[in-house]
TORVEX-6658 format. One record per residue: residue in one letter; x, y, z of N, C-alpha, C in turn. Coordinates in steps of 0.1 Angstrom, whole numbers, plus 2048, in hexadecimal, padded with zeros to 3 digits. Layout:
! TORVEX-6658
('A',(X,Y,Z),(X,Y,Z),(X,Y,Z)),
...
//
This chain:
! TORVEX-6658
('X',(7E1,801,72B),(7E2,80B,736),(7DD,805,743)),
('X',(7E3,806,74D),(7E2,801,75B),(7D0,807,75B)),
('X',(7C9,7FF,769),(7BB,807,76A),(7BA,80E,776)),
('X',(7C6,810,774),(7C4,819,785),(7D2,820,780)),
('X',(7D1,82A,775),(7DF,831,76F),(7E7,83C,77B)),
('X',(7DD,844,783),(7E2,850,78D),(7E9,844,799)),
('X',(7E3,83E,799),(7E7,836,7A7),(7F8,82E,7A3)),
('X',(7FA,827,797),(804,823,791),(80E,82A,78E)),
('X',(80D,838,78A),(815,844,786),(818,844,795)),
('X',(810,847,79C),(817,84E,7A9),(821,846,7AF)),
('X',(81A,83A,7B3),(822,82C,7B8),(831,82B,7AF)),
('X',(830,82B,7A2),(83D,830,79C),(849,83B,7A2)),
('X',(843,843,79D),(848,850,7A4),(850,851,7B0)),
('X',(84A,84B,7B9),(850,84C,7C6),(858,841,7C8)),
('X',(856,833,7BE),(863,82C,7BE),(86E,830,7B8)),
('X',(870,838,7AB),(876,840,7A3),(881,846,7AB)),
('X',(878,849,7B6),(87F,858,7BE),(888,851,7CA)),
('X',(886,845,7CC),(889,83B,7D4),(883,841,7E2)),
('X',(878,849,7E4),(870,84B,7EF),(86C,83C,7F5)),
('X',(86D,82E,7F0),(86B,825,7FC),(877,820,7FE)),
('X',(882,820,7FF),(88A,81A,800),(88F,820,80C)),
('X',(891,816,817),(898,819,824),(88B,81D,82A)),
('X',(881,819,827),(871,81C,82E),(86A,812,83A)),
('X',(866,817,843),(85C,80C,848),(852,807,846)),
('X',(84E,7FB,848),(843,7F5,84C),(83E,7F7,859)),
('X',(834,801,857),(82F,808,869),(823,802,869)),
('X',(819,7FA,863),(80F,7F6,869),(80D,7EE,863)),
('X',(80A,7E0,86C),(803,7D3,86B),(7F8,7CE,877)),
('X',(7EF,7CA,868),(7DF,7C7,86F),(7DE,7BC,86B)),
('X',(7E2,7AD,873),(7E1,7A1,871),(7D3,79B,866)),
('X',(7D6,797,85C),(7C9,78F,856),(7C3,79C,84F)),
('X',(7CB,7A7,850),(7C5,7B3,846),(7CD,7BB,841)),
('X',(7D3,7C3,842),(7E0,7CA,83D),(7ED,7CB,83F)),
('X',(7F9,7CE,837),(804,7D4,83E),(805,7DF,836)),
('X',(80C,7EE,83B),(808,7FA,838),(818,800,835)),
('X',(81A,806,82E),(828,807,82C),(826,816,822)),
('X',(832,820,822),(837,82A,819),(839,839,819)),
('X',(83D,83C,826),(845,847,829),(849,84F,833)),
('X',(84D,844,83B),(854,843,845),(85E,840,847)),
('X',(869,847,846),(876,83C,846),(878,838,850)),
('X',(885,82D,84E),(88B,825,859),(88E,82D,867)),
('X',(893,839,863),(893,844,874),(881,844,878)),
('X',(878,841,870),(86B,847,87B),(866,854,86E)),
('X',(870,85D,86A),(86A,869,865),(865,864,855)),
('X',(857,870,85A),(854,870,84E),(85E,879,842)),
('X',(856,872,832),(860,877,826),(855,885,81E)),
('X',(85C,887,81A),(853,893,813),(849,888,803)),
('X',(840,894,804),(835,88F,7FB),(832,892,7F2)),
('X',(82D,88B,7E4),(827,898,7DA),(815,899,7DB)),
('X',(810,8A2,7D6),(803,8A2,7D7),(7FC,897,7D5)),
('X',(7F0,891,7DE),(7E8,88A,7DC),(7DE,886,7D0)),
('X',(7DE,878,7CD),(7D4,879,7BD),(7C7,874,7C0)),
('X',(7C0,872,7B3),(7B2,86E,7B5),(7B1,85F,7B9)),
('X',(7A5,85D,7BF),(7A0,850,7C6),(7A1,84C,7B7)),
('X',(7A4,83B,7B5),(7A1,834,7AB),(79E,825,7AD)),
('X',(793,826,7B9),(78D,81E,7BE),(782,812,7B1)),
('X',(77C,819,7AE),(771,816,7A9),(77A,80E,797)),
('X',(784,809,799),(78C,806,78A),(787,7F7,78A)),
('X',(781,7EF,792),(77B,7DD,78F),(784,7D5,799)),
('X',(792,7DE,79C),(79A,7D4,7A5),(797,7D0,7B3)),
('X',(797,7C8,7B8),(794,7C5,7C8),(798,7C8,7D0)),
('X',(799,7C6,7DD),(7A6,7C6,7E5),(7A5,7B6,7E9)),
('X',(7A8,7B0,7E6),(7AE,79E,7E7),(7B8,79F,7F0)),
('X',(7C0,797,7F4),(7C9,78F,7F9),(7D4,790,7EC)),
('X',(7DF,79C,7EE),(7EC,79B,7E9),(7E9,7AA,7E5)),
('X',(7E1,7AE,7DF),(7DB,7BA,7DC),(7E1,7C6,7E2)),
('X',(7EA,7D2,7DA),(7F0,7DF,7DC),(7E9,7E9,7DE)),
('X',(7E3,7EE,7E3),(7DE,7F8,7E7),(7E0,806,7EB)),
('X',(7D9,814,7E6),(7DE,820,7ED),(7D8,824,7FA)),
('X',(7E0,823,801),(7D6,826,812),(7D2,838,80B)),
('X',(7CE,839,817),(7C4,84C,810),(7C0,84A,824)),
('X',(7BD,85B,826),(7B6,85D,82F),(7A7,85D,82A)),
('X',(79F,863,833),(78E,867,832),(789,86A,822)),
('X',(796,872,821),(791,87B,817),(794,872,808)),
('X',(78C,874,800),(790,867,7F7),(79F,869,7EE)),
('X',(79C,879,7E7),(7AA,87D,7E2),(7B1,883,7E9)),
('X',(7B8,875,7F2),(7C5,87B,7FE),(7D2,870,7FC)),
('X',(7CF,866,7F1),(7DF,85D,7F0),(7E7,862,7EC)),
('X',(7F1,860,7F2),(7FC,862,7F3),(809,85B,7EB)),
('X',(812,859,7F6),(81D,849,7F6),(816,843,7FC)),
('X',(80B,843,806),(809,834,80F),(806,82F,807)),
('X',(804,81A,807),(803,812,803),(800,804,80A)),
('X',(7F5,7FE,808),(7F5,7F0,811),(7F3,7E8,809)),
('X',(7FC,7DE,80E),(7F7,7CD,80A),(7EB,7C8,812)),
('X',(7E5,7BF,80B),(7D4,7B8,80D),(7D8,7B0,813)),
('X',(7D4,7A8,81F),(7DA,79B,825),(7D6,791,81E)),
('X',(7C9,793,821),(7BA,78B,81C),(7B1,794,819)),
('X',(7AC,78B,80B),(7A0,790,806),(794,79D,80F)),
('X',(793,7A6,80D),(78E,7B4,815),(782,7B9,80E)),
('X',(777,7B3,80B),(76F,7BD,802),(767,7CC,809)),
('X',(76D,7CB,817),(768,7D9,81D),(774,7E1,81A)),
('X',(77C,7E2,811),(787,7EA,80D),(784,7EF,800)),
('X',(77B,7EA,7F8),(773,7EC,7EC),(76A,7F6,7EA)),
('X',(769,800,7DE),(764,806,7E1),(751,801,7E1)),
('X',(747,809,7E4),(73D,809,7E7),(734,807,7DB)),
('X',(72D,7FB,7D2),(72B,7FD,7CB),(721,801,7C4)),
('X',(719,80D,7C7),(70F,817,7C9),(717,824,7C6)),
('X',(72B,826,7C8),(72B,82F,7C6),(731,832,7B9)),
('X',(72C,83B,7B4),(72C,840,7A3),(73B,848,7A5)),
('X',(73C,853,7AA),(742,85D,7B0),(752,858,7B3)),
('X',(75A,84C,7B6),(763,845,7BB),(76C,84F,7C5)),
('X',(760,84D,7D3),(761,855,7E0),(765,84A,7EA)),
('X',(765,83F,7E4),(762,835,7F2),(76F,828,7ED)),
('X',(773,824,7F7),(77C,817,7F0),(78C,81C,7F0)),
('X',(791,811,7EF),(7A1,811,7EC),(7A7,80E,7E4)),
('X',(7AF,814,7DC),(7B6,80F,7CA),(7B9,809,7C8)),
('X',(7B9,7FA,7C6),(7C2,7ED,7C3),(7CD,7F5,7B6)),
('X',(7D7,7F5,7B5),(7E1,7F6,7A9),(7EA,7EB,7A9)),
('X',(7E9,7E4,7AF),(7F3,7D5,7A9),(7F1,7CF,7B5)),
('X',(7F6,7C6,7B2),(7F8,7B4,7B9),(803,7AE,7BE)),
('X',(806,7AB,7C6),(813,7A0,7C7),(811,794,7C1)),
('X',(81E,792,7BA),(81F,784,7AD),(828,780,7B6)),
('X',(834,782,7BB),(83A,777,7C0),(83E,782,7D1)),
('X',(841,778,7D9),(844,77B,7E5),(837,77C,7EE)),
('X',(828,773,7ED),(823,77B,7F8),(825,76E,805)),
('X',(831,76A,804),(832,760,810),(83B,76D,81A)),
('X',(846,773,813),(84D,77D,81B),(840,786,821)),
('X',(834,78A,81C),(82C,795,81D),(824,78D,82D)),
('X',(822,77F,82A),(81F,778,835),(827,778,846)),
('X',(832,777,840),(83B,776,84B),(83C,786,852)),
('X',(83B,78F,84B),(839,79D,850),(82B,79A,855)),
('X',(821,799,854),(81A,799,859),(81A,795,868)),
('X',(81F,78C,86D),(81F,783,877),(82A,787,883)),
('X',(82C,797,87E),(83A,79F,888),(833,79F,895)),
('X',(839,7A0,89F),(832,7A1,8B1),(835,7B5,8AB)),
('X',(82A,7B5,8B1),(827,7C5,8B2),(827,7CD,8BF)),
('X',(822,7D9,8BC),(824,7DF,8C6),(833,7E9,8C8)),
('X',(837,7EC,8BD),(83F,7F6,8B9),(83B,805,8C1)),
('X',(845,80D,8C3),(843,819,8C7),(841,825,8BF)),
('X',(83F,82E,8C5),(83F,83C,8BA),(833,840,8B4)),
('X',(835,846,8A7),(825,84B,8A2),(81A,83D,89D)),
('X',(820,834,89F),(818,82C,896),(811,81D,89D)),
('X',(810,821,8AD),(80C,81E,8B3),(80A,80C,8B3)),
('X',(7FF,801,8BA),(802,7F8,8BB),(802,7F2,8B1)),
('X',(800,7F9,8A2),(7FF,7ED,897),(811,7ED,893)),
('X',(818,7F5,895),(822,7F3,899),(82D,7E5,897)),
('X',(835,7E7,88F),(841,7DC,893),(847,7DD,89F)),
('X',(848,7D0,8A7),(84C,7D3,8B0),(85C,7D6,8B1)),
('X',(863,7CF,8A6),(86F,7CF,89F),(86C,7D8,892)),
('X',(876,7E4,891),(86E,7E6,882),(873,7E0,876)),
('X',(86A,7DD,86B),(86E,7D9,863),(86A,7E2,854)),
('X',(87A,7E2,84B),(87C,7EE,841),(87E,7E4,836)),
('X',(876,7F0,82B),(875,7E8,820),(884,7F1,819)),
('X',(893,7E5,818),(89D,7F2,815),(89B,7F5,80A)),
('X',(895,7EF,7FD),(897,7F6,7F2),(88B,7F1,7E7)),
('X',(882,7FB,7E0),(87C,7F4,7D8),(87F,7F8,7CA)),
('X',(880,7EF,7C0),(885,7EA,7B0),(876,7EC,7A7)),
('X',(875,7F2,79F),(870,7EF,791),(872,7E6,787)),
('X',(86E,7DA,789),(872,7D1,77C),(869,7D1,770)),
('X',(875,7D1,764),(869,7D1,75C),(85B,7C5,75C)),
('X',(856,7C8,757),(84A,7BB,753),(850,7AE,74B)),
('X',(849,7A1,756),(84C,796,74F),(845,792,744)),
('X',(84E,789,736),(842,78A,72D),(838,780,72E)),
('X',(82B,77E,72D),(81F,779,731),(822,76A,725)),
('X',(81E,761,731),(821,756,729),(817,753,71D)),
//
């Protein structure tokens, strides 16, 4: 069983539904994030299902390649958002004092292959317009479609 099961179901789900496909990439934070999943290519947001629980506190990190559920303030508020880790982030982690898993951001998977493409997004001139202000592509850039593959078998 995955260790972050709500976070993987969801992230499922909304590929399932092809909710990222034809989506943007609206924010990039050089040497820290890019932020991606439900916005499409027009700008508009997509419809949502209810938010799940934080599953911060499962052992995972946020490293460098690391999948993440962005969340507002509130801890059970993920969504679709989702970031990639640029670099290693342990202030993304949750707090380790907290019992409660109030604090921190979900790791649910990794990038295994491609984090050179994840690089080169990184390195877009910004300053994009609209709601998403200077973290912004300045060009945007859409993820047109994301695949479920099954699992490779482990050597």
């Amino acid at each position: 069983l995955p260790i972050s099961p709500a976070s993987v179901e969801n992230f499922l789900h909304y590929s399932l539904e092809k909710h990222y496909d034809d989506t943007l990439v609206y924010r990039i934070e050089p040497g820290f994030v890019i932020e991606m999943g439900s916005f499409g290519a027009d700008g508009n947001g997509r419809r949502l299902h209810d938010p799940i629980p934080l599953e911060a506190n499962n052992g995972l990190k946020n490293v460098r390649g690391a999948l993440s559920m962005a969340r507002d303030k509130e801890p059970k508020s993920a969504q679709a958002e989702f970031f990639i880790v640029l670099r290693d982030n342990p202030g993304l982690d949750p707090d380790p004092k907290d019992m409660d898993n109030m604090t921190g951001y979900a790791v649910f998977g990794h990038v295994v292959k491609g984090m050179g493409v994840i690089d080169l997004i990184a390195m877009a001139e910004l300053g994009g317009t609209g709601p998403f202000g200077a973290a912004a592509p300045k060009e945007p850039i859409v993820i047109r479609q994301m695949e479920i593959l099954p699992p490779e078998p482990m050597p």
